[in-house]
VEXDREN-2710 file (C-alpha; in Angstrom, 1 decimal):
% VEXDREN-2710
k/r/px/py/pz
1/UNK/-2.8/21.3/39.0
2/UNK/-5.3/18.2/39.5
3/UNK/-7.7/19.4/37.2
4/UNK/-4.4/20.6/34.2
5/UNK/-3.7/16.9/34.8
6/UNK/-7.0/15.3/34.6
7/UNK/-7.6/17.4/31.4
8/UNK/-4.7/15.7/29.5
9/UNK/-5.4/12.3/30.7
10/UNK/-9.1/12.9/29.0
11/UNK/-7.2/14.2/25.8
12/UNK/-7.9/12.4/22.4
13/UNK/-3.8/12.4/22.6
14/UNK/-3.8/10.2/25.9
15/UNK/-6.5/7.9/24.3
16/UNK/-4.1/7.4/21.1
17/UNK/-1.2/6.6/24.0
18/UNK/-3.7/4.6/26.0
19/UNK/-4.9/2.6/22.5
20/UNK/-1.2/2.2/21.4
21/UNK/0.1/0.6/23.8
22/UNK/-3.1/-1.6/24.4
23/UNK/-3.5/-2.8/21.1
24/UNK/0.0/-3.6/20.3
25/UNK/-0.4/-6.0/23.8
26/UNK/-3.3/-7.3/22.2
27/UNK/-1.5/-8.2/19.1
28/UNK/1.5/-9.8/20.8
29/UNK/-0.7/-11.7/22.6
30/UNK/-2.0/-13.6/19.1
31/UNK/0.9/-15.6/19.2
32/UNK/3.5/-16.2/16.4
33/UNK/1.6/-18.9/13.6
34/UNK/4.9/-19.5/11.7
35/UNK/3.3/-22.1/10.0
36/UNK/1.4/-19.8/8.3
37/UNK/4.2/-18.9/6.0
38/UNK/6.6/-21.7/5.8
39/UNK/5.2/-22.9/2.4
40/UNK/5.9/-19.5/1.0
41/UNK/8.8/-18.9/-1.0
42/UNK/9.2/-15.0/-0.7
43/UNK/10.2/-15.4/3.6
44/UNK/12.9/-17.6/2.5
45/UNK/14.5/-15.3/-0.5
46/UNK/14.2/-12.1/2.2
47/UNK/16.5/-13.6/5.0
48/UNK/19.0/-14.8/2.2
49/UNK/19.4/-11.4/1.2
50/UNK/19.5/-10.5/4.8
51/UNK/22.4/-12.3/5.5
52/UNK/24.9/-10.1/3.1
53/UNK/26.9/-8.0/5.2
54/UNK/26.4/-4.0/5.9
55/UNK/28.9/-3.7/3.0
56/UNK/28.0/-6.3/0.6
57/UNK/26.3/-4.6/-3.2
58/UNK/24.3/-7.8/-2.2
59/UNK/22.1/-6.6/0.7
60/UNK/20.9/-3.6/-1.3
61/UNK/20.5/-5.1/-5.3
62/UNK/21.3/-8.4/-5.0
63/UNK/21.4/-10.6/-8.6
64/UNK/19.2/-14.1/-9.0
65/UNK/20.8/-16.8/-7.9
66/UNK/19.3/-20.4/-8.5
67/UNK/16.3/-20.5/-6.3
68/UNK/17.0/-17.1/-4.7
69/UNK/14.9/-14.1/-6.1
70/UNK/16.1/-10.6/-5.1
71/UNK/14.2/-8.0/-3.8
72/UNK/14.0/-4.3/-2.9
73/UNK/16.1/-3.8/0.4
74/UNK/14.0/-2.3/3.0
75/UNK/12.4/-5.6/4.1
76/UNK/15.7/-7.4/4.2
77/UNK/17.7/-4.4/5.7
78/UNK/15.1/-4.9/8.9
79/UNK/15.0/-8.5/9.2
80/UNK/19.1/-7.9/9.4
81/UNK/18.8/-5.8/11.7
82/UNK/16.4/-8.4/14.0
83/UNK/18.9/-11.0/13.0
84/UNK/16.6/-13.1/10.8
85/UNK/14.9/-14.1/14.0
86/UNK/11.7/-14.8/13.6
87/UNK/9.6/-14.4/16.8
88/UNK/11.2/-10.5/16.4
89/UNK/10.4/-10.2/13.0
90/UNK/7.0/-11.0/13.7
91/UNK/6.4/-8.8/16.9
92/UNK/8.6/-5.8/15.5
93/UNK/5.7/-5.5/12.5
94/UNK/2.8/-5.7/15.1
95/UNK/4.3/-3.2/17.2
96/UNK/5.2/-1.0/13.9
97/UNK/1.8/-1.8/12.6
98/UNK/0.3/0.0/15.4
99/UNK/3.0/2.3/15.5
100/UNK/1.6/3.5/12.0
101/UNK/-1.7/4.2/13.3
102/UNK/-0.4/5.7/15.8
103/UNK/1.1/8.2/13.5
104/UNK/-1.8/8.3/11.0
105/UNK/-4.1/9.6/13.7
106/UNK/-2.1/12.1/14.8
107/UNK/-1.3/13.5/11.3
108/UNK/-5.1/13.8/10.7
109/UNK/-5.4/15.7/14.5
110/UNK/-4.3/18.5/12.0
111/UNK/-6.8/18.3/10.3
112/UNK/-10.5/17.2/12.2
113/UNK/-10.2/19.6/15.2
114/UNK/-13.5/19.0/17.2
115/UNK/-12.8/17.1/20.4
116/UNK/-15.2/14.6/20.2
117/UNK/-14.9/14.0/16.5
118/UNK/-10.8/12.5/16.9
119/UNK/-12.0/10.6/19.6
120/UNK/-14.0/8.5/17.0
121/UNK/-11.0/8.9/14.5
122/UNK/-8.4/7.3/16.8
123/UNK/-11.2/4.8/18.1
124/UNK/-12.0/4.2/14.8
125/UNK/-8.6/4.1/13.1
126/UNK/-6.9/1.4/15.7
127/UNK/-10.0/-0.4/15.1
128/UNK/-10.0/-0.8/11.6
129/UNK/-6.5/-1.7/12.0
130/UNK/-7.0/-4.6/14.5
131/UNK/-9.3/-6.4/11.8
132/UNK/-7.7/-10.1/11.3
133/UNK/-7.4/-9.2/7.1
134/UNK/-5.2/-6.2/8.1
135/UNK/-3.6/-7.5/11.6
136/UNK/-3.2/-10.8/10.2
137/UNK/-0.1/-10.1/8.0
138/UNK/2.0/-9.2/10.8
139/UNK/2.5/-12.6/11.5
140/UNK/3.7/-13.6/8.0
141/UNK/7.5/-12.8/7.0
142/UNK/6.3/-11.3/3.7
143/UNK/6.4/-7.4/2.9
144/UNK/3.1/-6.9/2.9
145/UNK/3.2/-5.9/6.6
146/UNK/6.0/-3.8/6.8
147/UNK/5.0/-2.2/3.2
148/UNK/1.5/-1.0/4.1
149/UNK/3.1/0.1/7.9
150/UNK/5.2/2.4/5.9
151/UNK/2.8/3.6/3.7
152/UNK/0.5/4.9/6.3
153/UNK/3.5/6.8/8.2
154/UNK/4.3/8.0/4.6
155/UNK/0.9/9.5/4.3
156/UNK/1.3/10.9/7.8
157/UNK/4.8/12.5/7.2
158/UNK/3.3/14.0/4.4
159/UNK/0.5/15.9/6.5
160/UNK/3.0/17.0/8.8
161/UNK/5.1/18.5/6.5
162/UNK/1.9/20.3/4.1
163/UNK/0.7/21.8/8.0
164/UNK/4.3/22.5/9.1
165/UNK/6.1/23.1/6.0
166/UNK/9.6/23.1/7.9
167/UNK/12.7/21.6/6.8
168/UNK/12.8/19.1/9.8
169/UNK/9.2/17.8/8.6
170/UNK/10.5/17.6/4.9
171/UNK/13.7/15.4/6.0
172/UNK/11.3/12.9/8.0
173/UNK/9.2/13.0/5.0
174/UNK/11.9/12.2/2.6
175/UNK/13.6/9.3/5.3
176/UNK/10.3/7.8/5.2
177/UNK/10.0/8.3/1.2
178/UNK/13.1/6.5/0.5
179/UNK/12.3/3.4/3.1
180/UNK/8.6/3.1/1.9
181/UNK/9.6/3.1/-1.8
182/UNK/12.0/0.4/-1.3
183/UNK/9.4/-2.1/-0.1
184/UNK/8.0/-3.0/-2.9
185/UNK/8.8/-2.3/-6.7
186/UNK/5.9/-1.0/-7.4
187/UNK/5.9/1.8/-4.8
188/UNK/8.0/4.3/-6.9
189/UNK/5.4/5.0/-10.2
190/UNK/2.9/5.5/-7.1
191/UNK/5.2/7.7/-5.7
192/UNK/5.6/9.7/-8.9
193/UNK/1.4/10.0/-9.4
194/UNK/1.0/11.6/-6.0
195/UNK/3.6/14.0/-6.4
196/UNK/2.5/14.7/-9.8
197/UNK/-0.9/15.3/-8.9
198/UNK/0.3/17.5/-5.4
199/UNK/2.5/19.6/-7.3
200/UNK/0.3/20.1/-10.1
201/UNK/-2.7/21.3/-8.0
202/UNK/-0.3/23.9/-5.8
203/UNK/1.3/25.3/-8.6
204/UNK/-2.6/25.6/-10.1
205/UNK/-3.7/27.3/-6.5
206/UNK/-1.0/29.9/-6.6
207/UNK/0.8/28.4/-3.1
208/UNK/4.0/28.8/-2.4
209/UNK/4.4/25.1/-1.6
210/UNK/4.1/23.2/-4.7
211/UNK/8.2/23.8/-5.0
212/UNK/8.8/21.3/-2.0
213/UNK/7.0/19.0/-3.6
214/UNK/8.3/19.4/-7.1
215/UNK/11.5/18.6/-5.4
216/UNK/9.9/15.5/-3.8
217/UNK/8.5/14.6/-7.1
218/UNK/12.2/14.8/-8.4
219/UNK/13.0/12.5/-5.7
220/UNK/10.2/10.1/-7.0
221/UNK/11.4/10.1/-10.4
222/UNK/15.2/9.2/-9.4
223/UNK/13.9/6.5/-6.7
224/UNK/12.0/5.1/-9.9
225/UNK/14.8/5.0/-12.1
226/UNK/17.0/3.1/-9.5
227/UNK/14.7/0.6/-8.8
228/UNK/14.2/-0.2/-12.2
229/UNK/17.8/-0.5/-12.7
230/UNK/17.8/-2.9/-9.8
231/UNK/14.5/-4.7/-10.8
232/UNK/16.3/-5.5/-13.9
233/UNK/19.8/-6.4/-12.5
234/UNK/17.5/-8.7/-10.1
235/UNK/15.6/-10.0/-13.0
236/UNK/12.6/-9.5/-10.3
237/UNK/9.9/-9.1/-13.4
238/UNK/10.6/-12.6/-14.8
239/UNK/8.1/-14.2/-12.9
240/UNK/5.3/-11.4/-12.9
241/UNK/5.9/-11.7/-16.8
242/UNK/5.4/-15.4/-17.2
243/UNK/2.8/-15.3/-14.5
244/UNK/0.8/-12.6/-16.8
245/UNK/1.3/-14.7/-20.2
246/UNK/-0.1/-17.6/-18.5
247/UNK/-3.3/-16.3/-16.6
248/UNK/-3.7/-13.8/-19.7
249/UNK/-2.0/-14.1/-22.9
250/UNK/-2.2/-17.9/-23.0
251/UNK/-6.1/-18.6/-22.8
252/UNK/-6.4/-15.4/-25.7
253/UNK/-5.8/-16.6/-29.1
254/UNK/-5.5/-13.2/-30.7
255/UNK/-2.9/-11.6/-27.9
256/UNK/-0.9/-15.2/-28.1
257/UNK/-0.3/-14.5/-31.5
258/UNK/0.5/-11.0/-30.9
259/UNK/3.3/-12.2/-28.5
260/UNK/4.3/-14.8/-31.2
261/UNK/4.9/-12.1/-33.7
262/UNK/6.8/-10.4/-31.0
263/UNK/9.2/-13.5/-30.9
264/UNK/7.5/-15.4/-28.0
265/UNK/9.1/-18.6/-27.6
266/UNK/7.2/-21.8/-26.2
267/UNK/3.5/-20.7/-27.0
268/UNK/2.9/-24.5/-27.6
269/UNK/4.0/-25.7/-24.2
270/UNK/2.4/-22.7/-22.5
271/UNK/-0.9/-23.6/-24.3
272/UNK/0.1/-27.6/-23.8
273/UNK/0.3/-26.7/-20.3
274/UNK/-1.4/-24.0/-19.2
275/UNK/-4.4/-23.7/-21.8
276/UNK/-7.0/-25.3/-19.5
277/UNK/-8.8/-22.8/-17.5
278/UNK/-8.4/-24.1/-13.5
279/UNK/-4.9/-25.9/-14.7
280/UNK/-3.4/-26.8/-10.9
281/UNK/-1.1/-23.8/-10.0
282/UNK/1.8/-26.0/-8.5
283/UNK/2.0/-26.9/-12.4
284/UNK/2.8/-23.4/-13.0
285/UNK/5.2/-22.8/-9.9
286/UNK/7.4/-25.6/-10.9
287/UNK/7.7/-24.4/-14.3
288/UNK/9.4/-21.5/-13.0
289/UNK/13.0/-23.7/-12.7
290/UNK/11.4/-26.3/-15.6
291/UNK/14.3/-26.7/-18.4
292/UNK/11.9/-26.8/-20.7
293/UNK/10.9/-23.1/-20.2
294/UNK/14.7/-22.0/-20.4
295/UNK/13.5/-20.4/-23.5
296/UNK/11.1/-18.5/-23.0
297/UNK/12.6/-17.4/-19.6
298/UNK/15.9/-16.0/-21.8
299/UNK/13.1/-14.5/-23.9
300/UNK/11.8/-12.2/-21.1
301/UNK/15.1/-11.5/-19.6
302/UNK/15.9/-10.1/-23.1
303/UNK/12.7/-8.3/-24.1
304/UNK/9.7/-9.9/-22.4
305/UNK/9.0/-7.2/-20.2
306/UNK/9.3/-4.3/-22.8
307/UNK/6.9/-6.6/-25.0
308/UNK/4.1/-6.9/-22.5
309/UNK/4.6/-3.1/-21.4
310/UNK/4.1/-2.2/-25.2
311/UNK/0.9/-5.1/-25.4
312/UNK/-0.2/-3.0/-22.5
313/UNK/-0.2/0.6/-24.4
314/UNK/-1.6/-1.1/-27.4
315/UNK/-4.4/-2.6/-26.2
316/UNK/-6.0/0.1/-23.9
317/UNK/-8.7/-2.4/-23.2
318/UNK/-6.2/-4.7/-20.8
319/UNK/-4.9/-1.7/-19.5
320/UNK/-8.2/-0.7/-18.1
321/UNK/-9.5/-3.8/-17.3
322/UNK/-12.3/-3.5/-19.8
323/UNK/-11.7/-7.1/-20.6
324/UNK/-11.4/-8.8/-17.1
325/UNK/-14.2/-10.9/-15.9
326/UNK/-16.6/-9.7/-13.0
327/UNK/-14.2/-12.8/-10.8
328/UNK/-11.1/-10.9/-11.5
329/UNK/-12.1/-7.0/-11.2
330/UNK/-13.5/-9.0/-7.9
331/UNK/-10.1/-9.5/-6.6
332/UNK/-9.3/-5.7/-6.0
333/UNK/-11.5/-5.9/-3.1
334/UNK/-10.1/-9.3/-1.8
335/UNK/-10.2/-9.9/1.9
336/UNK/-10.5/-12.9/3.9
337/UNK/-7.9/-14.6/1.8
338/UNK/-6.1/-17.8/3.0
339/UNK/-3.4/-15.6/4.0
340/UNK/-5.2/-14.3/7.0
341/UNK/-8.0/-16.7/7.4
342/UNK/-6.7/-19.0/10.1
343/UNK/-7.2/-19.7/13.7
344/UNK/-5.8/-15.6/14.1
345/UNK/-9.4/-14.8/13.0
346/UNK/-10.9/-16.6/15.5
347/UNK/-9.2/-15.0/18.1
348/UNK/-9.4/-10.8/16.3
349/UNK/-12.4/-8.5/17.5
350/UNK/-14.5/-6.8/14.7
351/UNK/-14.9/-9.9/12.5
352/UNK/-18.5/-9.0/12.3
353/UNK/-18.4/-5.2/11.6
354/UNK/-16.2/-5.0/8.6
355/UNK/-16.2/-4.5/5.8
356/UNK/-19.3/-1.9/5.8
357/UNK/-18.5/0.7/2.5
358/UNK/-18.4/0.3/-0.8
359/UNK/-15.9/2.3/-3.1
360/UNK/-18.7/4.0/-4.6
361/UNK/-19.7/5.5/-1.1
362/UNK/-15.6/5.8/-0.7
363/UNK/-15.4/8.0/-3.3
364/UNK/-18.9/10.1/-2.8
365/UNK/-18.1/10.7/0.5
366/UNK/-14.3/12.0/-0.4
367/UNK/-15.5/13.6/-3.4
368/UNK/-18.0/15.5/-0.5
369/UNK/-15.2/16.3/1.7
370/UNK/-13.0/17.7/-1.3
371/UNK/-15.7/20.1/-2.0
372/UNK/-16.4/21.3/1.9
373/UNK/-12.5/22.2/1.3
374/UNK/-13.0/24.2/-1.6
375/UNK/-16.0/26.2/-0.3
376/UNK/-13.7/26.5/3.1
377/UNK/-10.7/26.5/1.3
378/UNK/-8.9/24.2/3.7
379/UNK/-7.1/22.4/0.8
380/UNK/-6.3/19.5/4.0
381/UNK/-10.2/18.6/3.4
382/UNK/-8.8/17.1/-0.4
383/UNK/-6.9/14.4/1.8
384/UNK/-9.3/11.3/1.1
385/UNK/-9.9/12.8/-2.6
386/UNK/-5.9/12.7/-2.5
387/UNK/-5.8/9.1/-1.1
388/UNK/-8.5/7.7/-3.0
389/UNK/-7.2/9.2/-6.4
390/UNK/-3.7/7.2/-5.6
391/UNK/-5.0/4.3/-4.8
392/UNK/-6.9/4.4/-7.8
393/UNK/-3.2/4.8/-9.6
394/UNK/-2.6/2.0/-7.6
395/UNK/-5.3/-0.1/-8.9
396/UNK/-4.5/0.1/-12.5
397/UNK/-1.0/-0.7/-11.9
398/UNK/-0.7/-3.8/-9.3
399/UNK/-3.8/-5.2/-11.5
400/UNK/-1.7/-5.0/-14.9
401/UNK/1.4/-6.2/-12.7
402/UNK/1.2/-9.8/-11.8
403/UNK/-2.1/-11.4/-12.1
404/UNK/-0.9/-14.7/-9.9
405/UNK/-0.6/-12.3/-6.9
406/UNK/-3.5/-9.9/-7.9
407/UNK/-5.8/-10.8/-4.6
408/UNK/-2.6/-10.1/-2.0
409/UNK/-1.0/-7.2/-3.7
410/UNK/-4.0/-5.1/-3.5
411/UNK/-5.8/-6.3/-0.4
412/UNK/-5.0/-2.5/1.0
413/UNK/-7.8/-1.5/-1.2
414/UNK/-10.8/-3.2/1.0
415/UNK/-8.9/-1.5/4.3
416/UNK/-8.3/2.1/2.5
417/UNK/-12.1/2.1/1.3
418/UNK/-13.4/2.2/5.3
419/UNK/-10.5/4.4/6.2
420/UNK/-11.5/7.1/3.6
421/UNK/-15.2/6.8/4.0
422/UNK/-14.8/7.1/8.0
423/UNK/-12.6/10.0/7.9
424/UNK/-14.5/12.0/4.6
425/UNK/-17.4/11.8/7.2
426/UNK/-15.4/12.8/10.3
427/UNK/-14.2/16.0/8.3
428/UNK/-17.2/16.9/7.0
429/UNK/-18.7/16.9/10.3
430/UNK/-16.3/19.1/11.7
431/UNK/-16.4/21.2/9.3
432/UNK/-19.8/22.0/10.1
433/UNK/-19.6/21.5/13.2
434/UNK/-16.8/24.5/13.2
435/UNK/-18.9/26.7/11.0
436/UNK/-21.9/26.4/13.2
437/UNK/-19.9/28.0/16.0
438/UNK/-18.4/30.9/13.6
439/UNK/-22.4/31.5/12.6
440/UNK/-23.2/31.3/15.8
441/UNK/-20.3/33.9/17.1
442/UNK/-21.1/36.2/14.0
443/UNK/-24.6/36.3/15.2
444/UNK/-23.7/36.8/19.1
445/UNK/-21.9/40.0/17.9
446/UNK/-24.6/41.2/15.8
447/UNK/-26.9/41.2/18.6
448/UNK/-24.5/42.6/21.0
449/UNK/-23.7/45.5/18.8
END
């Protein structure tokens, strides 16, 4: 009995116990830096639209109001439920932070299977996740947090479901679908890649299971289409459009007057205004309730944001940031952003050891792993090929998307780039770690016979 209990207290599943309990301490014990985002505007709009009641059309696709910008529901759902306190709001996403690796770990348990190996992984994992430019949001009332939280227990669900392929793993996977899409807008054309790209390479394999997830790729195509439709009954592209005409139309002269031609109101202002590179961005902020710019903001409520889609299609170029200076393609790896960079840094562990891989390693190393699963065919091994491939998705979208917010939209990308070289390596290990033993069974029997 002693020794049944010893071995589970030395399990890697005790250790994830042991780390998620002690890291989430660790985090609460931080503090709450409120100041950090009371000059932001988005906290503000998110308890507003918390405040509806369970009932109200405005809770879940509110309209614009004034000052108020709506957005997608999950974040103000949660912050209703903590009632807009927010000392909870701010220790519910550190506890759910690590809650998510919590969850991540265990999901890729399924997959590496030496010992010794998910020690590292959930050592690793819940230390990656205790950096200051990935810990540090959780003390901001901003989606960020609660986005990426979700997004790693949607990754996790996902795993579940491919190993266990029951229908009690496909309804957590589809709860867990519906909350992480409504995070961010952005979320549902991601959404729609991976299952593309899932469903396409099981039906390709001959496995029965691309049929669940042609069924979630349904899902992701109907989640887009209602957040569209509330998108535009929020008019929540109006600024990302006029922040995208300013940082990229404006200081072009041939793509101003391609928007010109397309009925573009106030290119003389814009220019007046915003036409000198390092122009002060508070110029640009208060523009956003400026009379002046009435205008051009009925303008992109009527067909500004079909315009720039179309400029985007036209001019393939923009599209794949061909035309972006070495500064901006820059920002797609931001960290250490004012965001995060406070007196919270001071007081993180690991400041000094990350970040330590390049994309280009990132990819190698998943690109490796993806080919150990074809020559084992464990299709599981195509998991950071699958990750890395999204994010890529990702990439193009959020950097075509609102280049004002460029740096802190995709900030996952720095984080996802250690977590997918770590975990490439991890697998390939165990794999041949694994078939060492098989070689050396196959060998034992050959001599014994």
């Amino acid at each position: 009995m002693l020794k049944r209990i010893l071995s589970r207290l030395g399990s890697p599943y005790f250790l994830c116990i042991l780390l998620f309990i002690g890291f989430s301490f660790y985090a609460l014990d931080l503090g709450r830096d409120h100041t950090r985002w009371h000059s932001f505007s988005d906290p503000y709009d998110y308890i507003a639209q918390s405040r509806h009641s369970w009932t109200s059309i405005d809770l879940y696709a509110p309209v614009r109001d004034g000052d108020f910008d709506s957005r997608p529901f999950t974040v103000p759902v949660i912050y209703k439920l903590l009632k807009q306190n927010h000392d909870r709001i701010v220790d519910f996403q550190k506890i759910f932070h690590f809650l998510s690796a919590l969850s991540f770990v265990l999901a890729l348990f399924m997959i590496i299977r030496n010992r010794w190996l998910r020690y590292l992984l959930a050592l690793f994992v819940f230390f990656i996740f205790s950096w200051y430019n990935f810990l540090g949001w959780t003390i901001l009332l901003l989606s960020e947090s609660i986005s990426t939280s979700l997004f790693f227990i949607w990754l996790a669900t996902g795993i579940y479901h491919f190993v266990k392929h029951r229908w009690d793993s496909f309804l957590i996977h589809l709860v867990i679908t519906l909350l992480f899409s409504l995070t961010r807008d952005s979320w549902p054309y991601i959404l729609v890649v991976a299952y593309g790209m899932l469903t396409s390479a099981l039906f390709f394999s001959k496995t029965g299971q691309y049929k669940t997830w042609l069924v979630m790729l349904g899902v992701g195509l109907v989640l887009l289409g209602a957040q569209s439709r509330m998108a535009d009954k929020g008019e929540r592209y109006r600024l990302p459009v006029m922040n995208n005409i300013v940082y990229k139309i404006i200081p072009d002269e041939k793509a101003t007057a391609w928007f010109i031609s397309r009925g573009m109101p106030c290119a003389g202002l814009l220019k007046q205004e915003f036409g000198t590179p390092g122009f002060d961005v508070i110029k640009l902020f208060k523009a956003y309730n400026d009379p002046a710019f009435d205008e051009l903001f009925r303008w992109i409520k009527a067909e500004g944001k079909s315009v720039y889609m179309k400029y985007l299609i036209t001019h393939p170029a923009e599209l794949l940031m061909l035309n972006s200076t070495p500064e901006e393609r820059h920002k797609i790896f931001s960290y250490d952003m004012f965001y995060t960079h406070s007196d919270f840094q001071n007081k993180t562990i690991n400041t000094w050891a990350l970040p330590r891989f390049g994309w280009v390693a990132a990819l190698f190393l998943a690109a490796l792993s993806a080919a150990a699963g074809f020559w084992l065919k464990k299709p599981l091994l195509f998991f950071p090929l699958f990750m890395s491939l999204v994010f890529v998705a990702n990439i193009f979208l959020l950097f075509s998307a609102d280049a004002l917010e460029t740096g802190r939209h995709l900030y996952q990308t720095i984080i996802l780039v250690q977590i997918v070289s770590v975990i490439s390596i991890l697998m390939i290990l165990d794999c041949l770690i694994l078939k060492g033993i098989r070689n050396e069974v196959i060998k034992f029997k050959v001599i014994k016979l």
